[in-house]
C-alpha positions in Angstrom: 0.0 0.0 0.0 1.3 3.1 -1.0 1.2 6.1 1.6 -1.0 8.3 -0.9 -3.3 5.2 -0.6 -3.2 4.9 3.1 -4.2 8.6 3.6 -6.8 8.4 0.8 -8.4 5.1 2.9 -8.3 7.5 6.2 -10.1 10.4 4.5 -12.8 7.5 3.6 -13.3 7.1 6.8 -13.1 10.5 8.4 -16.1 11.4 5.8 -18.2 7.9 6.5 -17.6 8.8 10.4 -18.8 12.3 9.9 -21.4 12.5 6.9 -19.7 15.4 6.2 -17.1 16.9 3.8 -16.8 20.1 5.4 -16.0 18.3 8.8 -13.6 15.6 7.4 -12.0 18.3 5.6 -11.6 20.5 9.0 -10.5 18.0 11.3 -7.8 16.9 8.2 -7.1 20.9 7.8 -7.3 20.4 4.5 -10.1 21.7 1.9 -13.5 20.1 0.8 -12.7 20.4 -2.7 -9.2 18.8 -2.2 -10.9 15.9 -0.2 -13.7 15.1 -2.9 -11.0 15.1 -5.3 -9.2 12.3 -3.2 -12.2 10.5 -2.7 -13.3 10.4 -6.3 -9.6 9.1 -6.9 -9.8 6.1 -4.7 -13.9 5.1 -6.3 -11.9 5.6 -9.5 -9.2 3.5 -8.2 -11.5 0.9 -7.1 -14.2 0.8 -9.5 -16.9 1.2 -7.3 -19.0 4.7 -6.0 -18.7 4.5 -1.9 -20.4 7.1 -0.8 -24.2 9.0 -1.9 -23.3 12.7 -2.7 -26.5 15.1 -2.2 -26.6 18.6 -1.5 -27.6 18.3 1.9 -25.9 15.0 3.3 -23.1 11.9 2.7 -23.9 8.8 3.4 -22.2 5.1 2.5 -23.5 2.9 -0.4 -23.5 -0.5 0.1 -20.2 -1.0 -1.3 -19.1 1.8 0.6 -20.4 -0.3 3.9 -18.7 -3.4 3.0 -15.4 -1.6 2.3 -15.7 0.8 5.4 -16.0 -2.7 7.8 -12.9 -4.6 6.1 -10.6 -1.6 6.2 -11.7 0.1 9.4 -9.4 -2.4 11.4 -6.0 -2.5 9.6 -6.3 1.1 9.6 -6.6 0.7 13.1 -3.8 -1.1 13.3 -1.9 1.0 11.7 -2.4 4.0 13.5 -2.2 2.2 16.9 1.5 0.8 15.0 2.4 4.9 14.5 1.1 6.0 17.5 3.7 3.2 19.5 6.4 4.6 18.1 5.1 8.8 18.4 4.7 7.7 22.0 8.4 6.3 22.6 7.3 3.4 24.5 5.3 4.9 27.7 4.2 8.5 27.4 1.3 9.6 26.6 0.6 11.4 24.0 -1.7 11.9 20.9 -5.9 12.1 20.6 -7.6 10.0 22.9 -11.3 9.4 21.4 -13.9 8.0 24.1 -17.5 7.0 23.5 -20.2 7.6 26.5 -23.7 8.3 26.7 -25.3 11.9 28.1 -25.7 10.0 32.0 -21.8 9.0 32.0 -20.9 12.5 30.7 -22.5 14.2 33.3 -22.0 12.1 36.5 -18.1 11.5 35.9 -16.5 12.7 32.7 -17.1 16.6 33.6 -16.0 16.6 37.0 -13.1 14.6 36.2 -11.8 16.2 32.8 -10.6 19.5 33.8 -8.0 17.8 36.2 -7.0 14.8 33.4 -6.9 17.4 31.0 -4.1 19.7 33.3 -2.6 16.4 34.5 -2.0 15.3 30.8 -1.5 18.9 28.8 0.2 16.8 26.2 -3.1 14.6 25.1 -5.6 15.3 23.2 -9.5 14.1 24.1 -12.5 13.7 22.1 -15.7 12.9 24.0 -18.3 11.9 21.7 -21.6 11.6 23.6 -23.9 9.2 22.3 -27.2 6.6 23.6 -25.8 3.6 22.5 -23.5 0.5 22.2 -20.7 1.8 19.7 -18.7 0.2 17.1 -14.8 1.3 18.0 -13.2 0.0 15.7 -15.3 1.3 12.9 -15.6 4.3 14.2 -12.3 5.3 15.7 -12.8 5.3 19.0 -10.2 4.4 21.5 -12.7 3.2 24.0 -16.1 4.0 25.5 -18.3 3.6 28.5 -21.4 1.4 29.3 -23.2 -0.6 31.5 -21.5 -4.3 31.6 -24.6 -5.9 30.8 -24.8 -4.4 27.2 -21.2 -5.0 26.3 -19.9 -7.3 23.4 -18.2 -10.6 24.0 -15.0 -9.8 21.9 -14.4 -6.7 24.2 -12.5 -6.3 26.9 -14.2 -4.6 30.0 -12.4 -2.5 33.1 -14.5 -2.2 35.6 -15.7 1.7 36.9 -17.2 1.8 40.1 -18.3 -1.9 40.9 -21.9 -2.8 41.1 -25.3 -0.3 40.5 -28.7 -0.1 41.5 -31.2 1.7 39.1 -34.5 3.2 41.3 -37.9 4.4 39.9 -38.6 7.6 41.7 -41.0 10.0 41.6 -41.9 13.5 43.5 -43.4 13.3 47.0 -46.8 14.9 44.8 -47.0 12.4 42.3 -46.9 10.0 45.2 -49.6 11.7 47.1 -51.5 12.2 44.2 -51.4 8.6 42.2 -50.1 6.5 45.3 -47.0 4.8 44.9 -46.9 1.4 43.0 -46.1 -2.1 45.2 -45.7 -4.2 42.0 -43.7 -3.1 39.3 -47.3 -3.9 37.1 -48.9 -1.3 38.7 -46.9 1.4 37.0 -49.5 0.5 33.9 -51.9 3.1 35.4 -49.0 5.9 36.1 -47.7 8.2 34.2 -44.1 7.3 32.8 -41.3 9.2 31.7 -39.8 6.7 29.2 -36.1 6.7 27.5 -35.5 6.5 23.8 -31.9 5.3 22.7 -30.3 6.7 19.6 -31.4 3.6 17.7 -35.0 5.1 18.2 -35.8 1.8 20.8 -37.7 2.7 24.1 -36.0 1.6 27.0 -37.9 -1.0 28.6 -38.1 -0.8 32.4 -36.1 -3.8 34.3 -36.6 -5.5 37.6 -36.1 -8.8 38.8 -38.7 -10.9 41.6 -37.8 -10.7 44.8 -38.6 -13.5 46.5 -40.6 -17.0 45.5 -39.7 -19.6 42.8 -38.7 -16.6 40.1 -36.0 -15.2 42.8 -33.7 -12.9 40.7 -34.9 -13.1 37.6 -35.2 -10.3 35.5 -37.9 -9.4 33.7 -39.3 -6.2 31.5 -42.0 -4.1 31.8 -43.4 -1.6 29.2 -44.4 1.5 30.4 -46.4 4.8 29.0 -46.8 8.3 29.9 -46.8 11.7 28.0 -43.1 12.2 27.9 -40.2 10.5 26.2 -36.6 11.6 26.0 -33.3 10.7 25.1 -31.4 13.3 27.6 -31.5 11.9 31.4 -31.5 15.3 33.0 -34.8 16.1 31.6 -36.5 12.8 32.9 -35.1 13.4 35.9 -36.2 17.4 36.1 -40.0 16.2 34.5 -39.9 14.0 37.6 -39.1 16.1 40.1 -41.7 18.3 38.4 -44.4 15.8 39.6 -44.6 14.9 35.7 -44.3 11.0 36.1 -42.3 8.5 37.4 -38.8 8.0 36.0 -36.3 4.7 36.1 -32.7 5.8 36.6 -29.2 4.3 37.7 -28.9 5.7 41.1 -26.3 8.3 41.4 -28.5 9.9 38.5 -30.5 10.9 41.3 -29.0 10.6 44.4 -28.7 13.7 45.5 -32.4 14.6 44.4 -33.7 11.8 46.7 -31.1 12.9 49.9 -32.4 16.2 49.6 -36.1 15.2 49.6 -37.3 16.4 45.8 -37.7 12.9 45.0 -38.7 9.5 46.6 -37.7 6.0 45.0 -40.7 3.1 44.8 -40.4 -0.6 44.3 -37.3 -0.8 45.7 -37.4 -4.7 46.7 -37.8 -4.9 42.3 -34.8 -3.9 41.8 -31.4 -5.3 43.2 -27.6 -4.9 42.1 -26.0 -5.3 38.9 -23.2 -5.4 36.4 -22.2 -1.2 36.8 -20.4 0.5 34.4 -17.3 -0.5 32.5 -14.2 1.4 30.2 -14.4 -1.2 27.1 -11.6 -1.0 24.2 -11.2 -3.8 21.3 -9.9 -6.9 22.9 -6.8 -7.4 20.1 -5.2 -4.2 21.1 -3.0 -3.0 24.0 -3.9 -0.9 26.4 -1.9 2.5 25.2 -0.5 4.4 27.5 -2.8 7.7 27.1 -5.5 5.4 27.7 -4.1 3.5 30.8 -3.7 6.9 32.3 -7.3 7.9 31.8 -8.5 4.5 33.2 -6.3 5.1 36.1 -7.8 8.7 36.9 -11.8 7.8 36.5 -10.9 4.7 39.2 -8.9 7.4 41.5 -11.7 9.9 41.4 -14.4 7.4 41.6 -12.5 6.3 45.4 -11.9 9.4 46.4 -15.8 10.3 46.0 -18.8 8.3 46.3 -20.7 9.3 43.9 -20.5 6.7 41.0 
């Protein structure tokens, strides 16, 4: 592979990643008209169109799709290779790109970047916030964030925190107003503020029997109500609003419920599980820049119990 080729295969994937000339072309510092040029090289090259032009948006043909998956880890590779050597064995240095959703953002990323960020003035860090299970290798990503119960098998997982709790809580009106539900199938005649993930699912509410012959076994619920989200701080602010109940991971709303805005219901429904994990691609090894920011998140999350 010659290095014209390499760099053309990288701006295919900057643009897939972004939908976006303008913003491939930015984060390259190099021009729109110079990057379509490339990319119409390589399709030439190949034989094959990879990506839907229109005035208004990119997107990958099938072709394009295929091609994006087989090259996305050699590139990978590659860069991880370059990077080794950029970082002279263990300093580190270079772009770190994480993956978390809005809830992990808020609760420990911003109160623990500004001191990473002066700790490590050398490293770059790109926090890309998004409501779902993400592809890192296809999409560049260093590592991300997420509940151990909805990680991949070919992953592997560092533990953040040890084991959660998530509570259904609602505001000391909506309880005196609708009651407060004994069995999570009561919540069929309350109101409900429900989740939507980025894939456009609704989040289905979770508990597991208490007691009896179905002991700690999980089971689903479907709820309703008039509001549904995808950003956790406005469930959580509907709920304290008297709005509906919400079901949240509990620091979400710990310090709501300690300072009396909000109460939690069916607690017996809902016991421990996997918490939250740092997951990178299994084939790769831990780089320094990232073993650093695993190392902080663990030191802030003992130093403050709030995760």
């Amino acid at each position: 592979m010659r290095i014209d080729d390499a760099s053309a295969l990288r701006a295919f994937r900057l643009i897939a990643r972004h939908g976006s000339f303008t913003r491939a072309a930015a984060e390259l510092e190099v021009t729109p008209s110079a990057l379509s040029q490339s990319l119409r090289q390589l399709e030439s090259h190949l034989g094959v169109r990879l990506l839907h032009r229109t005035t208004r948006q990119v997107g990958l043909t099938e072709a394009g799709r295929a091609f994006l998956e087989r090259i996305s880890p050699a590139l990978s590779d590659i860069d991880a290779a370059i990077e080794a050597m950029r970082q002279h064995g263990d300093r580190p240095v270079g772009t770190l790109r994480i993956a978390v959703p809005q809830m992990v953002l808020d609760l420990l990323i911003i109160p623990t970047l500004p001191d990473f960020m002066r700790a490590w003035p050398e490293l770059k860090v790109d926090i890309h916030v998004e409501n779902r299970l993400t592809d890192l290798i296809a999409e560049g990503f260093d590592a991300g964030i997420r509940l151990g119960e909805r990680l991949a098998r070919d992953v592997v997982a560092a533990p953040l925190g040890g084991r959660q709790r998530a509570v259904v809580v609602g505001s000391p009106s909506y309880f005196a107003r609708r009651g407060r539900p004994q069995h999570p199938a009561e919540l069929a005649t309350h109101d409900c503020v429900r989740f939507r993930f980025s894939s456009g699912a609704i989040y289905r509410w979770e508990f597991a029997h208490p007691h009896g012959a179905s002991q700690g076994q999980w089971f689903v619920v479907d709820v309703d109500g008039a509001l549904t989200t995808n950003e956790p701080a406005l469930a959580i602010r509907a709920a304290i609003e008297g709005l509906g109940l919400t079901h949240m991971v509990e620091p979400a709303v710990r310090s709501a419920v300690a300072s009396g805005q909000l109460q939690t219901a069916l607690d017996d429904w809902l016991p421990p599980f996997d918490g939250f994990y740092l997951y990178y691609p299994s084939r790769l090894q831990v780089p320094p820049k990232l073993r650093v920011f695993i190392e902080h998140l663990r030191r802030h999350i003992a130093e403050h119990s709030t995760w």
